[in-house]
VMD Tcl script that builds the backbone (N, CA, C; Angstrom):
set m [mol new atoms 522]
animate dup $m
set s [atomselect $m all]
$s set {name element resname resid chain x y z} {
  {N N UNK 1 A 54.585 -16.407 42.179}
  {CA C UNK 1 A 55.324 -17.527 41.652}
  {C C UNK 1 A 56.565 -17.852 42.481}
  {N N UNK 2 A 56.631 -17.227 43.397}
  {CA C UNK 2 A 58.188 -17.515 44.129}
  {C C UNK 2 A 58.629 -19.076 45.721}
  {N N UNK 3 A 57.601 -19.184 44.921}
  {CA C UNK 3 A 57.084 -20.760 46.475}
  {C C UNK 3 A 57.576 -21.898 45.108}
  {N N UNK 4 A 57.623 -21.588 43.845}
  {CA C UNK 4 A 57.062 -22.829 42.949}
  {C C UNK 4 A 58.612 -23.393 42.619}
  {N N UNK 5 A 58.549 -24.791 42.403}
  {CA C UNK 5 A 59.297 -25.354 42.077}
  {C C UNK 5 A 59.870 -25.935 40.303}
  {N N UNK 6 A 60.964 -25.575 39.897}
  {CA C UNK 6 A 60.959 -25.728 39.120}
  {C C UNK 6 A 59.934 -26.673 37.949}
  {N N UNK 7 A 59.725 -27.790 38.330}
  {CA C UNK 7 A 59.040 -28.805 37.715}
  {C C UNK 7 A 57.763 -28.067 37.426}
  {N N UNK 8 A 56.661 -27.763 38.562}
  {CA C UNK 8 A 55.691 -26.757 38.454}
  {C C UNK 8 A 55.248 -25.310 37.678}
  {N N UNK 9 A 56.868 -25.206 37.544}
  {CA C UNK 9 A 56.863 -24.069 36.199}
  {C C UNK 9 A 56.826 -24.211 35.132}
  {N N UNK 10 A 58.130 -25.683 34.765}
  {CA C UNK 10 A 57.583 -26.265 33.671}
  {C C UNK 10 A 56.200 -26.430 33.318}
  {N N UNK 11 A 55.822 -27.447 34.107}
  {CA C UNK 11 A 54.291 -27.618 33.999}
  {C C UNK 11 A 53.235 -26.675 33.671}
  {N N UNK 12 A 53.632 -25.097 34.151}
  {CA C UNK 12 A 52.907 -24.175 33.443}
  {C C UNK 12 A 52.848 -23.460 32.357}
  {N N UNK 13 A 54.282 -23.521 31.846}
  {CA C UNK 13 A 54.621 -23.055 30.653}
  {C C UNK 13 A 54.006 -24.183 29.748}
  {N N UNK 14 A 54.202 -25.037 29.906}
  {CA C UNK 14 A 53.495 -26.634 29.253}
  {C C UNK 14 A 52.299 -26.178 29.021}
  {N N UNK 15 A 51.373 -25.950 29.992}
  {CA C UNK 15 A 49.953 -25.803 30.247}
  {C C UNK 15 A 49.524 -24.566 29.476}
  {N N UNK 16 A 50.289 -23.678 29.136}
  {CA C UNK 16 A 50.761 -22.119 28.448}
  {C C UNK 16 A 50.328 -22.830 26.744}
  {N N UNK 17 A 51.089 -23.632 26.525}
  {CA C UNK 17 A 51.626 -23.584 25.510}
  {C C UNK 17 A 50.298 -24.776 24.920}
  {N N UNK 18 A 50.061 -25.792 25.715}
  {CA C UNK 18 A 49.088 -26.897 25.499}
  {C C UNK 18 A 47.609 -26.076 24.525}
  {N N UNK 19 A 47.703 -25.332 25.817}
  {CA C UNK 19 A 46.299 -24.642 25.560}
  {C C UNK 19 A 46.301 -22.920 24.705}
  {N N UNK 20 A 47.168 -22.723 24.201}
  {CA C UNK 20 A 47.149 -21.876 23.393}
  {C C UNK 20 A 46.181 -21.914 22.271}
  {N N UNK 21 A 45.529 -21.213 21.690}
  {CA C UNK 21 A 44.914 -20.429 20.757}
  {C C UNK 21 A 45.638 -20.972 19.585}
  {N N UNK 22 A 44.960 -21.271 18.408}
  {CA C UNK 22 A 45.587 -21.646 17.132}
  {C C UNK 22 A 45.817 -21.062 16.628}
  {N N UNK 23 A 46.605 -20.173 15.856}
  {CA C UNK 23 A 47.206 -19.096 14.756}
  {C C UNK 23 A 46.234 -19.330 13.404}
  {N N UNK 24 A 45.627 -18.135 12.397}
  {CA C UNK 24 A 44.511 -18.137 11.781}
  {C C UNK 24 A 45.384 -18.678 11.023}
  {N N UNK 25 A 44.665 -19.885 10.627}
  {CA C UNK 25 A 45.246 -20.717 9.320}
  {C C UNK 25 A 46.142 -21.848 9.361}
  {N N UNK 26 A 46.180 -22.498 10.609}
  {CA C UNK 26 A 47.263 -23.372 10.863}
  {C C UNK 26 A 46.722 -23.978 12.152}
  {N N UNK 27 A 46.388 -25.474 12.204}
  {CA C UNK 27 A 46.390 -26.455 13.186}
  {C C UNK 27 A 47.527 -26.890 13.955}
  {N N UNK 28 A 48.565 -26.391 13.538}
  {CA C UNK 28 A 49.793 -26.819 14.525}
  {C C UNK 28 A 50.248 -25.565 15.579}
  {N N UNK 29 A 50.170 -24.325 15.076}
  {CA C UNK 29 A 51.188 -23.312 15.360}
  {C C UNK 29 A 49.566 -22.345 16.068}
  {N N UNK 30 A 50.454 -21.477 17.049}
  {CA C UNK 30 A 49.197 -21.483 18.029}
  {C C UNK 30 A 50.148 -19.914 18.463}
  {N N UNK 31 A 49.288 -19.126 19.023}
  {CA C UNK 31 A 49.585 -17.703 19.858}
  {C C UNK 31 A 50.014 -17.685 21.356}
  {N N UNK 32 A 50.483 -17.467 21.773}
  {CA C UNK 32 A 50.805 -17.491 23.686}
  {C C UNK 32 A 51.065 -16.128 23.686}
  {N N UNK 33 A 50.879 -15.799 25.166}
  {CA C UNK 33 A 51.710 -14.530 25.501}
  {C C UNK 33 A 52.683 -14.526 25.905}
  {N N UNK 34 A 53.561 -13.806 24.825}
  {CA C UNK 34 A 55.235 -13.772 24.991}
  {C C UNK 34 A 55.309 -13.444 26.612}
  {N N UNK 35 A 55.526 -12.434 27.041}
  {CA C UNK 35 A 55.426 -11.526 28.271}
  {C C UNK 35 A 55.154 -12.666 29.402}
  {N N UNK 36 A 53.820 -13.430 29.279}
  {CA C UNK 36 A 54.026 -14.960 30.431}
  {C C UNK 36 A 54.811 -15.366 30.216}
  {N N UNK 37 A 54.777 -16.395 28.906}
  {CA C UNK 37 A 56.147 -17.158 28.520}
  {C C UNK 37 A 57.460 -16.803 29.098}
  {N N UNK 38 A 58.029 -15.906 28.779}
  {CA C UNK 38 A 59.401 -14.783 29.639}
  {C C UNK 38 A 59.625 -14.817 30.697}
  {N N UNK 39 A 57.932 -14.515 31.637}
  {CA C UNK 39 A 58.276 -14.339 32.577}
  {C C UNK 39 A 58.752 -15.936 33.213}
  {N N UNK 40 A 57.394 -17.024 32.885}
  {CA C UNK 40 A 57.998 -17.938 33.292}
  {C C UNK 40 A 59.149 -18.787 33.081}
  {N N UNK 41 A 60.146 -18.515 32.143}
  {CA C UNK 41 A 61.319 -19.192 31.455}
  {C C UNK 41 A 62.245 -18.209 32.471}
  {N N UNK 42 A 62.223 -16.984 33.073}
  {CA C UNK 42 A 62.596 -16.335 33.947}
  {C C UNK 42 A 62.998 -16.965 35.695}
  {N N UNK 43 A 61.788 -17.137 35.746}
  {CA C UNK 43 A 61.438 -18.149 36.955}
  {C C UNK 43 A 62.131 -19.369 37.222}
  {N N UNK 44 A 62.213 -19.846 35.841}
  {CA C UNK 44 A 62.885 -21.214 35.666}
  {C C UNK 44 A 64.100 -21.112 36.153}
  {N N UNK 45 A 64.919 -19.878 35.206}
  {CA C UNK 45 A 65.906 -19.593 35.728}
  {C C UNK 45 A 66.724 -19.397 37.076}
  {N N UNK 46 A 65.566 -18.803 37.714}
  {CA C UNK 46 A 65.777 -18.433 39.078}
  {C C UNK 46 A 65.907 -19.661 39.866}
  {N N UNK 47 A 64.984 -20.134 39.876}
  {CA C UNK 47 A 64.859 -21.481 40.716}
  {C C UNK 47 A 66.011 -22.820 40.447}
  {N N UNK 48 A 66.835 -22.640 39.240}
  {CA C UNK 48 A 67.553 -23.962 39.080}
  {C C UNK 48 A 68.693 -23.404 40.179}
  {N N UNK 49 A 68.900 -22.699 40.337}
  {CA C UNK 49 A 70.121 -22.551 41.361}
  {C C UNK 49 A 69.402 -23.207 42.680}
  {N N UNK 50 A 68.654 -23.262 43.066}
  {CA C UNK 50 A 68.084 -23.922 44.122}
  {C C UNK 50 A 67.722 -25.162 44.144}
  {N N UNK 51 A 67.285 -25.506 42.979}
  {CA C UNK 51 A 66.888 -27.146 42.772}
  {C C UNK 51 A 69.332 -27.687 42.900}
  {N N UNK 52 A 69.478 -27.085 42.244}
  {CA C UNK 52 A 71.196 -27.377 42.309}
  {C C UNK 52 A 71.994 -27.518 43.703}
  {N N UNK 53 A 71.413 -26.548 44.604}
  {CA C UNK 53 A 71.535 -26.459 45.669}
  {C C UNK 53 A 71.074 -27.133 46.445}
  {N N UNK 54 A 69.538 -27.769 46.392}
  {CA C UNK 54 A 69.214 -28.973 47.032}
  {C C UNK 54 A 70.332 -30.204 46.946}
  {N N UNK 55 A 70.555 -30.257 45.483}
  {CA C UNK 55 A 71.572 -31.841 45.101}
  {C C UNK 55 A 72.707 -31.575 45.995}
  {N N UNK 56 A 73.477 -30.432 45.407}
  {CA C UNK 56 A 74.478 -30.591 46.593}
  {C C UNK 56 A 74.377 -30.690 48.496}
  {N N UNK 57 A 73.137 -29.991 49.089}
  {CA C UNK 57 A 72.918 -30.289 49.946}
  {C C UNK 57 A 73.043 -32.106 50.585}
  {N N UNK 58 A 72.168 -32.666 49.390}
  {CA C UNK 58 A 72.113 -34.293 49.467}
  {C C UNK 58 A 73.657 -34.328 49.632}
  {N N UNK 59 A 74.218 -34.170 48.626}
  {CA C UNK 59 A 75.921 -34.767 48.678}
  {C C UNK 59 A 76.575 -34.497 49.946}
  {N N UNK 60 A 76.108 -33.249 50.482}
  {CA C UNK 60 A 77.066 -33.071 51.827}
  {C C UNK 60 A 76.316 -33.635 53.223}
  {N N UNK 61 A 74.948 -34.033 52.800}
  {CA C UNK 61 A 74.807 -34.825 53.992}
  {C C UNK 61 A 75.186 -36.313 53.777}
  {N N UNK 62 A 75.112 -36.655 52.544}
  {CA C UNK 62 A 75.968 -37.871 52.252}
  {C C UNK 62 A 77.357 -38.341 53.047}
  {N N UNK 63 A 77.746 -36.778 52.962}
  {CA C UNK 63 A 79.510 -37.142 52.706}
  {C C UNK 63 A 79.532 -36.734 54.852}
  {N N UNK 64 A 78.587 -36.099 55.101}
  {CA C UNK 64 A 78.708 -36.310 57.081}
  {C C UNK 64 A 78.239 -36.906 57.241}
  {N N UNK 65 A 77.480 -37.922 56.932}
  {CA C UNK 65 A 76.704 -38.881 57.343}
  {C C UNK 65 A 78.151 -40.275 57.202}
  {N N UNK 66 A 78.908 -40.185 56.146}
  {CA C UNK 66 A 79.947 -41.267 55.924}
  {C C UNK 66 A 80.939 -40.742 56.820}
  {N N UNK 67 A 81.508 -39.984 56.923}
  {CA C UNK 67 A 82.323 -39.227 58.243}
  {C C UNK 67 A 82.135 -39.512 59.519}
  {N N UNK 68 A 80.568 -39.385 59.649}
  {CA C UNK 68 A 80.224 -39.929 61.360}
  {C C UNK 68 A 80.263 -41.066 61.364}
  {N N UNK 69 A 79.650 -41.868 60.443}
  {CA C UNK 69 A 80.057 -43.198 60.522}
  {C C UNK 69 A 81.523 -43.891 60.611}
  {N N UNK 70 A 82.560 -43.489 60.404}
  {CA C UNK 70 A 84.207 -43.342 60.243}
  {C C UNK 70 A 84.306 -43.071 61.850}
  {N N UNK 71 A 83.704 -42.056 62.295}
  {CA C UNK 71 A 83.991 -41.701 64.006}
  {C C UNK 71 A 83.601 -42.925 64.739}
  {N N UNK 72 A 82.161 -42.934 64.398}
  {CA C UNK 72 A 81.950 -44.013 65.752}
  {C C UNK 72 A 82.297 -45.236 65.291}
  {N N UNK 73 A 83.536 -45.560 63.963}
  {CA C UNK 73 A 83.699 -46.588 64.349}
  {C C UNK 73 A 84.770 -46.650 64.752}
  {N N UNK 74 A 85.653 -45.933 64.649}
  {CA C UNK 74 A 86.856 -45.578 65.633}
  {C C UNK 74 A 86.791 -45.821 67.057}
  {N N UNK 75 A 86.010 -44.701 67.533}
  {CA C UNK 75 A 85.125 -44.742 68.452}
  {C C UNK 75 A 85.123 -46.205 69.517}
  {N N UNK 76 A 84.545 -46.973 68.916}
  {CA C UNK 76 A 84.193 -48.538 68.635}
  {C C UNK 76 A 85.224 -49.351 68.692}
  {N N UNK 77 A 85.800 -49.377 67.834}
  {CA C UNK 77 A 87.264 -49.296 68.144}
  {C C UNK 77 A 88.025 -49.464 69.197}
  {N N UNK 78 A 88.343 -48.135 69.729}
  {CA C UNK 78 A 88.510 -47.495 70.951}
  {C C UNK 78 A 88.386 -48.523 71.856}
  {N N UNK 79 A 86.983 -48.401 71.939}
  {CA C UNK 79 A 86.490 -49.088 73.372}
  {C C UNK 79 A 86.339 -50.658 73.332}
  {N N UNK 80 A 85.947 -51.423 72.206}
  {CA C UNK 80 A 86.653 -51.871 72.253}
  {C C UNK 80 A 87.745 -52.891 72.118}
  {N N UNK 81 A 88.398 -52.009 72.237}
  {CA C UNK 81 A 89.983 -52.594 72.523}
  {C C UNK 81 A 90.598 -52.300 74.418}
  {N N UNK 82 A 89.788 -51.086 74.879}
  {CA C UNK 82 A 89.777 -51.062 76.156}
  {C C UNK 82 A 89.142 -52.400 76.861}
  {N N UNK 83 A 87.852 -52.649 76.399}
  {CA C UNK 83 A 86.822 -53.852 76.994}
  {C C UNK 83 A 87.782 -54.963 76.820}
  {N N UNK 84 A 88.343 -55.376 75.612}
  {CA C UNK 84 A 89.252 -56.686 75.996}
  {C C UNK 84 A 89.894 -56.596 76.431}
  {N N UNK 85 A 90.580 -55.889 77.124}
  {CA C UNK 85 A 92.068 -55.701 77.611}
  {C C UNK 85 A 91.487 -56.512 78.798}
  {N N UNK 86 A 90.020 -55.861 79.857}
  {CA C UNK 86 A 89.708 -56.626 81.187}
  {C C UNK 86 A 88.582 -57.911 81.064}
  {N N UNK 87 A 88.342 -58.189 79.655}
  {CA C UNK 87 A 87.570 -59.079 79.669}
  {C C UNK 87 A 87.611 -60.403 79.048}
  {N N UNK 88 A 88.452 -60.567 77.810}
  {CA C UNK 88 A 88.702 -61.300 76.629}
  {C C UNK 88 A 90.077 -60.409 76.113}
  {N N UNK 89 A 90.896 -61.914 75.934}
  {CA C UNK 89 A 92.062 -61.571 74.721}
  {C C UNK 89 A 91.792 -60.381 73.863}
  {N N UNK 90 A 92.956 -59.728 73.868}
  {CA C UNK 90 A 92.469 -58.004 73.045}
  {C C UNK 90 A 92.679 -58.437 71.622}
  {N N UNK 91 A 93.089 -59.829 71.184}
  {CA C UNK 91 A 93.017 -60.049 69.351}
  {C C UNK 91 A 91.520 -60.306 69.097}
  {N N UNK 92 A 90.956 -61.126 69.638}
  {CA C UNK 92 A 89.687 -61.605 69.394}
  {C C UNK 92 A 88.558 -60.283 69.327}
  {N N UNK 93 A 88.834 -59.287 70.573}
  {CA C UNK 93 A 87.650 -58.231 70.933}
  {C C UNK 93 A 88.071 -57.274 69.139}
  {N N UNK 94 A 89.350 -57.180 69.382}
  {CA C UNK 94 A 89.957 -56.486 68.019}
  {C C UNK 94 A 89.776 -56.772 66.563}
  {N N UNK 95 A 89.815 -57.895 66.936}
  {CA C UNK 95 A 89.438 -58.951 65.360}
  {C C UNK 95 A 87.757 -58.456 65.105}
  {N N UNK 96 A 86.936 -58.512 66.362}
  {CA C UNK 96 A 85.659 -58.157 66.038}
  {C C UNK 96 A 85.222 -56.887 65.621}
  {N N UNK 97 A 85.926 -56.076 66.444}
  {CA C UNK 97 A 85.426 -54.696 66.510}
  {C C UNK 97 A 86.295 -54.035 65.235}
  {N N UNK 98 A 87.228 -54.898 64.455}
  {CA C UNK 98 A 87.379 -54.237 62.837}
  {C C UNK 98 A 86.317 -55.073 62.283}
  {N N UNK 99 A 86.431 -55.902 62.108}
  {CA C UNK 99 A 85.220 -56.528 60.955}
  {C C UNK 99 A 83.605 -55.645 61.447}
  {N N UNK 100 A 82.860 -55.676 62.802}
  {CA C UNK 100 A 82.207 -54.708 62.848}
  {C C UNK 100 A 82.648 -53.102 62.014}
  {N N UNK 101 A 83.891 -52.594 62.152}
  {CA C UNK 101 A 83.940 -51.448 61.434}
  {C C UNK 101 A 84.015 -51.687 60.439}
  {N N UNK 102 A 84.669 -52.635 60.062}
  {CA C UNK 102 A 84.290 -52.364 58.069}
  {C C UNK 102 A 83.240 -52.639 57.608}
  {N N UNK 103 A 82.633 -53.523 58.082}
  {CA C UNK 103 A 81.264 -53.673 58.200}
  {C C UNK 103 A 80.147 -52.517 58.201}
  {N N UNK 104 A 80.425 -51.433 59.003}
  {CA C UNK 104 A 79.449 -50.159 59.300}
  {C C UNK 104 A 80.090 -49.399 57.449}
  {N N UNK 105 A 81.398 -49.320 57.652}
  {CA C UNK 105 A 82.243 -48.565 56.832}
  {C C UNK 105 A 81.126 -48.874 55.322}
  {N N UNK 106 A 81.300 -50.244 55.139}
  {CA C UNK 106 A 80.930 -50.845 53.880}
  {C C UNK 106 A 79.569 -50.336 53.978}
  {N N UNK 107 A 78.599 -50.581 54.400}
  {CA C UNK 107 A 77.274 -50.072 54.813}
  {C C UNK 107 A 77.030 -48.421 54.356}
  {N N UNK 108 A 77.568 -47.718 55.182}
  {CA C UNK 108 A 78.164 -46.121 55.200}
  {C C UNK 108 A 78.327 -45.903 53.784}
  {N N UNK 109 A 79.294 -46.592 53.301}
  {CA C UNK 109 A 79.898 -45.940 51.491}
  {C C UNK 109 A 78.602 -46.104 50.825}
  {N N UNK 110 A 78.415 -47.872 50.825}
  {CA C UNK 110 A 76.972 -48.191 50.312}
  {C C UNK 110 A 76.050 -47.044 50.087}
  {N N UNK 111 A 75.644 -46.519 51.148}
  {CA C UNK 111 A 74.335 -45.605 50.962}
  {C C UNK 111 A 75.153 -44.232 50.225}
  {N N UNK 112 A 75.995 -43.846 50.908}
  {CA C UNK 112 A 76.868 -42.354 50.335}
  {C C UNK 112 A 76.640 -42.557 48.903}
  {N N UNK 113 A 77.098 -43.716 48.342}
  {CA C UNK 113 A 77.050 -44.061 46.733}
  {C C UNK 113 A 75.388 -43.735 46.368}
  {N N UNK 114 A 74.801 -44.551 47.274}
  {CA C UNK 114 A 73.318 -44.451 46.580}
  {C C UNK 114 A 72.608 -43.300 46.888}
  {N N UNK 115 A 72.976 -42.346 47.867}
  {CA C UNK 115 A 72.753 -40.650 47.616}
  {C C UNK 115 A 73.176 -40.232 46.728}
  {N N UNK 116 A 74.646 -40.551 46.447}
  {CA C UNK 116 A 75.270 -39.367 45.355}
  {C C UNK 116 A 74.220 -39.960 43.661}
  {N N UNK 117 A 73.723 -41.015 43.800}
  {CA C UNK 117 A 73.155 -41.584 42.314}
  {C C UNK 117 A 71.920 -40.636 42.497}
  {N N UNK 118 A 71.496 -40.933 43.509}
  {CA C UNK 118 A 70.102 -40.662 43.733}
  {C C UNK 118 A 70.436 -39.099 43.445}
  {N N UNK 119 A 70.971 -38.105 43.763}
  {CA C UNK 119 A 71.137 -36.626 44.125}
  {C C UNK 119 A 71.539 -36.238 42.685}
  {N N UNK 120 A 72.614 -37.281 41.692}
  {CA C UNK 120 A 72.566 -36.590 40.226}
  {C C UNK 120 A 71.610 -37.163 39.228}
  {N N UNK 121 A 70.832 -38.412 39.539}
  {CA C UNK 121 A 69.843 -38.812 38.750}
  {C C UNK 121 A 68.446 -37.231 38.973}
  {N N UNK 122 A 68.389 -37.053 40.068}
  {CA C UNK 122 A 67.548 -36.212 40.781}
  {C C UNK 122 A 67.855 -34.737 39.722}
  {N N UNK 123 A 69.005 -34.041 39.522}
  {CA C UNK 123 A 69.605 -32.653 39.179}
  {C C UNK 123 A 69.434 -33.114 37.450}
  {N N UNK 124 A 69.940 -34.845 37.063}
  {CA C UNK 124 A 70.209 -34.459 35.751}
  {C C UNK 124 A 68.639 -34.541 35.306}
  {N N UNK 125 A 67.281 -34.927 35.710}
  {CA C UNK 125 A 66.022 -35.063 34.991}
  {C C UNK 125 A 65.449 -33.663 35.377}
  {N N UNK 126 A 65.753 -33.322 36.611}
  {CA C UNK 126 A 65.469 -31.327 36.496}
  {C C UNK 126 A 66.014 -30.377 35.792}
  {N N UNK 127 A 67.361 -30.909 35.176}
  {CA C UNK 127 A 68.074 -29.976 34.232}
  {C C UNK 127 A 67.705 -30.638 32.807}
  {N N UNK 128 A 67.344 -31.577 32.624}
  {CA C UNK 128 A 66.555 -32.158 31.089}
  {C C UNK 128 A 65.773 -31.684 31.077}
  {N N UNK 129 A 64.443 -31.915 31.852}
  {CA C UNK 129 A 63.053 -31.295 32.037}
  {C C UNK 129 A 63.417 -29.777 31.375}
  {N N UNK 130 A 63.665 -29.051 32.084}
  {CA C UNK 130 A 64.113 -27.979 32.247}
  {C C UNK 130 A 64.257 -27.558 30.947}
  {N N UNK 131 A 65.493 -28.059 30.583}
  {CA C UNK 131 A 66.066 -27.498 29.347}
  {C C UNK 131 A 64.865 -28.045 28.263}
  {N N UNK 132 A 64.408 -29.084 28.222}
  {CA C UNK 132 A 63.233 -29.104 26.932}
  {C C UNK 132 A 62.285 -28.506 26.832}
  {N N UNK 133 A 61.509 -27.788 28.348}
  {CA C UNK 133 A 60.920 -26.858 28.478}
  {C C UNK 133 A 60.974 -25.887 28.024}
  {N N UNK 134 A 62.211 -25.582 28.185}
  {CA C UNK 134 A 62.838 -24.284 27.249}
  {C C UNK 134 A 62.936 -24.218 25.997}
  {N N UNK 135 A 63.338 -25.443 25.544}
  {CA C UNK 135 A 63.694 -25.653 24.195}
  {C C UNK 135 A 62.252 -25.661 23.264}
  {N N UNK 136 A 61.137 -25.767 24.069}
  {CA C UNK 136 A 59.945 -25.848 23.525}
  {C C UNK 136 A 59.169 -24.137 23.456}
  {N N UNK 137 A 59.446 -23.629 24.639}
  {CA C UNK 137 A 59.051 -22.234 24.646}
  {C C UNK 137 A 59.331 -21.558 23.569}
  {N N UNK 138 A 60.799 -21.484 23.766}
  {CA C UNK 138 A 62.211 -20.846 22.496}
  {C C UNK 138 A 61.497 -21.280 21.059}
  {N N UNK 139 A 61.340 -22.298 20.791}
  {CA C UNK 139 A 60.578 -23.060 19.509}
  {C C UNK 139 A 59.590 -22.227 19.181}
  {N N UNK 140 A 58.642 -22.377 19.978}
  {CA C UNK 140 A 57.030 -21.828 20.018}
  {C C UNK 140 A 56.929 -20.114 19.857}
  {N N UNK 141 A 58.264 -19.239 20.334}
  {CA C UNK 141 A 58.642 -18.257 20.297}
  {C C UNK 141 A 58.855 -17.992 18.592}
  {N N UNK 142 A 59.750 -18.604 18.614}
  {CA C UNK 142 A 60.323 -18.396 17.211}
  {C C UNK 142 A 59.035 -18.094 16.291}
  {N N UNK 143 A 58.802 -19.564 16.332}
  {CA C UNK 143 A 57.497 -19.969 15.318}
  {C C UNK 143 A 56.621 -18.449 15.417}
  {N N UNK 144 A 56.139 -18.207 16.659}
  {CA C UNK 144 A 54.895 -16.799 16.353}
  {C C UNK 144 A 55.382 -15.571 16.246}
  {N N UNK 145 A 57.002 -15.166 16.008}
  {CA C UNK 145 A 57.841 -14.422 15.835}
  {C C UNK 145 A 57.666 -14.506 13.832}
  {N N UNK 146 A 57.857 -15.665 13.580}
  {CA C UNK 146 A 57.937 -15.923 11.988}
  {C C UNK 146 A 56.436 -15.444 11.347}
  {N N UNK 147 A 55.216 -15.942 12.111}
  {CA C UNK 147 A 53.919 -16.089 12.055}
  {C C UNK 147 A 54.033 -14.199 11.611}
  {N N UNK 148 A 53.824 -13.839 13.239}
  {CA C UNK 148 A 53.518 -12.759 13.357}
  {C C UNK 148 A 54.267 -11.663 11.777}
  {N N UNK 149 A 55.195 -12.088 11.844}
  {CA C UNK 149 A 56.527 -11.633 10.254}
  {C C UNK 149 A 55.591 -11.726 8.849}
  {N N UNK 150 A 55.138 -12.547 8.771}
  {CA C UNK 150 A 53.937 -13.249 7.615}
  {C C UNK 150 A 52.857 -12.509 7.557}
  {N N UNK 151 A 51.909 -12.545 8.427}
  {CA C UNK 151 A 51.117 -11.874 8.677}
  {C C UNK 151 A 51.134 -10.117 8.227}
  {N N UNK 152 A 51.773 -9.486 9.135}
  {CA C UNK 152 A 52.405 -8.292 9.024}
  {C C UNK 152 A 52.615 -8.039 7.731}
  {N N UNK 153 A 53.520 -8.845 7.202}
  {CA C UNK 153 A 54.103 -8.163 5.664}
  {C C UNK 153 A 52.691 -8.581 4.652}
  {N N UNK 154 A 52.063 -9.273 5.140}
  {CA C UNK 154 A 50.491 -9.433 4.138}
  {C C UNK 154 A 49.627 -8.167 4.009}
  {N N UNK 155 A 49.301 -7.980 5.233}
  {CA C UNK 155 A 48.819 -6.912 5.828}
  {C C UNK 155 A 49.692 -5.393 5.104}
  {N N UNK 156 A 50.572 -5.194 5.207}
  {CA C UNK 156 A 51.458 -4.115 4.481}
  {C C UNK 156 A 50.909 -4.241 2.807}
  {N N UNK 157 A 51.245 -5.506 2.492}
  {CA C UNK 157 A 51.184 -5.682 0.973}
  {C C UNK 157 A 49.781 -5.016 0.304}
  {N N UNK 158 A 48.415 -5.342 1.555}
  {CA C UNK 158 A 47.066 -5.484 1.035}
  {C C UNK 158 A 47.245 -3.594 1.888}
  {N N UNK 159 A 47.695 -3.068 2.313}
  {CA C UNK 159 A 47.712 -1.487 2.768}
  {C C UNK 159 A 48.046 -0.890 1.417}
  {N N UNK 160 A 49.488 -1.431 0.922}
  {CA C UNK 160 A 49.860 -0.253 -0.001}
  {C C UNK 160 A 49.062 -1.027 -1.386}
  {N N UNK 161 A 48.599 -2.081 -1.242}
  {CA C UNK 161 A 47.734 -1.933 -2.566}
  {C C UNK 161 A 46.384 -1.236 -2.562}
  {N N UNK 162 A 45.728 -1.235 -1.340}
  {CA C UNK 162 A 44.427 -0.280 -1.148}
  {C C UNK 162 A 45.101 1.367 -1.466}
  {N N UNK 163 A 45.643 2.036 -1.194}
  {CA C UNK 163 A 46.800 2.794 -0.945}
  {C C UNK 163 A 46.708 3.346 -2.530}
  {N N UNK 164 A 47.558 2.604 -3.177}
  {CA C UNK 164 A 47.815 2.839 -4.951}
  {C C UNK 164 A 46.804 2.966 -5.505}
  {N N UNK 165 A 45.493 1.844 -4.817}
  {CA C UNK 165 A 44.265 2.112 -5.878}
  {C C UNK 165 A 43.091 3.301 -5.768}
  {N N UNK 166 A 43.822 3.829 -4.037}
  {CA C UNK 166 A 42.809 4.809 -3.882}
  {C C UNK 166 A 43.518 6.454 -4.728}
  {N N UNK 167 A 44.997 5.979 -4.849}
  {CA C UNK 167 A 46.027 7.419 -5.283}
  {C C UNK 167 A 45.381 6.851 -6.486}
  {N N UNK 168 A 45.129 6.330 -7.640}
  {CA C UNK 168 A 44.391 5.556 -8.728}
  {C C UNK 168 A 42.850 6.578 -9.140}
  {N N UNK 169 A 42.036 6.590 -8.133}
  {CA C UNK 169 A 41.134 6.909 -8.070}
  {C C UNK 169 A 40.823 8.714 -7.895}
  {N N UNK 170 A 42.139 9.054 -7.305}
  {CA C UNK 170 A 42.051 10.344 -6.648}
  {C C UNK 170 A 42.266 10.951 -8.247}
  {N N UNK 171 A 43.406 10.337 -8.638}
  {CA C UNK 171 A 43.760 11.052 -9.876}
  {C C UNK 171 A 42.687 10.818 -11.422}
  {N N UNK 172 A 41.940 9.966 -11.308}
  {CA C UNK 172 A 41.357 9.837 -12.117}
  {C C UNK 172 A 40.045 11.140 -12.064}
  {N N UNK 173 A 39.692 10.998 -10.999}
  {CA C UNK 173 A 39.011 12.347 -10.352}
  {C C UNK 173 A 39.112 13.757 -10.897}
  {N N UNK 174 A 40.529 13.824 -10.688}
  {CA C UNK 174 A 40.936 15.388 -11.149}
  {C C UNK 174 A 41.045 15.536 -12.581}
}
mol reanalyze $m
mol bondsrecalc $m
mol representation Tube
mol addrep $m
């Protein structure tokens, strides 16, 4: 399981839980194996630090990608303002080569913005996913935790009444 991506785990615990076995006496409530379940809600765990780590990755190539763009337009800039000095009036080459930079600049933020949307739209539906996944396991847990509780104490009830009627029988004997 250590290649898999969060979503894919979901998807198996899903697939865990889809196809579970029905609990005797009940169309809704169904058996899984705790021990998978665990392990994969485990997994989950493991892996959100990495799906988290991807997003921020996005953000910091966001944020050098808007940086380099800031250089070369300096850069740009730069030169020119050198080029008019021997070729054209240095207001006009200057006048251009800012509106070209704010121009790149505006462009540059533009996308930075639409990474950083893209990078927490991206983290917040892997951490929803995620968490309802869980919230469904945890559920489904409970539930065959209660089941299993029911069961058990039936089972006890129908022991010590076989139990009494056989101490019943012993003594009638003697």
């Amino acid at each position: 399981m250590a290649n898999n991506d969060v979503q894919h785990l979901v998807d198996m615990l899903f697939d865990m839980i889809d196809e579970a076995k029905s609990a005797p006496f009940s169309g809704e409530k169904c058996t899984i194996n705790r021990d998978e379940a665990l392990d994969l809600i485990d997994e989950i765990r493991a892996q959100l630090p990495a799906e988290l780590k991807r997003a921020q990755e996005l953000i910091r190539a966001k944020d050098e990608y808007v940086a380099n763009a800031k250089r070369d337009v300096d850069r740009m800039m730069q030169k020119a303002e050198l080029d008019a000095k021997s070729k054209v009036s240095e207001s006009e080459v200057t006048n251009a080569a800012r509106e070209k930079g704010h121009e790149i600049i505006r462009r540059a933020e533009e996308r930075s913005r639409e990474m950083y949307r893209v990078a927490n739209e991206y983290t917040e539906d892997a951490l929803r996913r995620t968490e309802e996944a869980i919230q469904m396991a945890l559920d489904e847990i409970k539930q065959s935790r209660a089941n299993f509780r029911s069961v058990s104490a039936e089972q006890m009830k129908r022991r010590q009444a076989e139990l009494a009627q056989s101490d019943g029988k012993i003594d009638k004997n003697d």
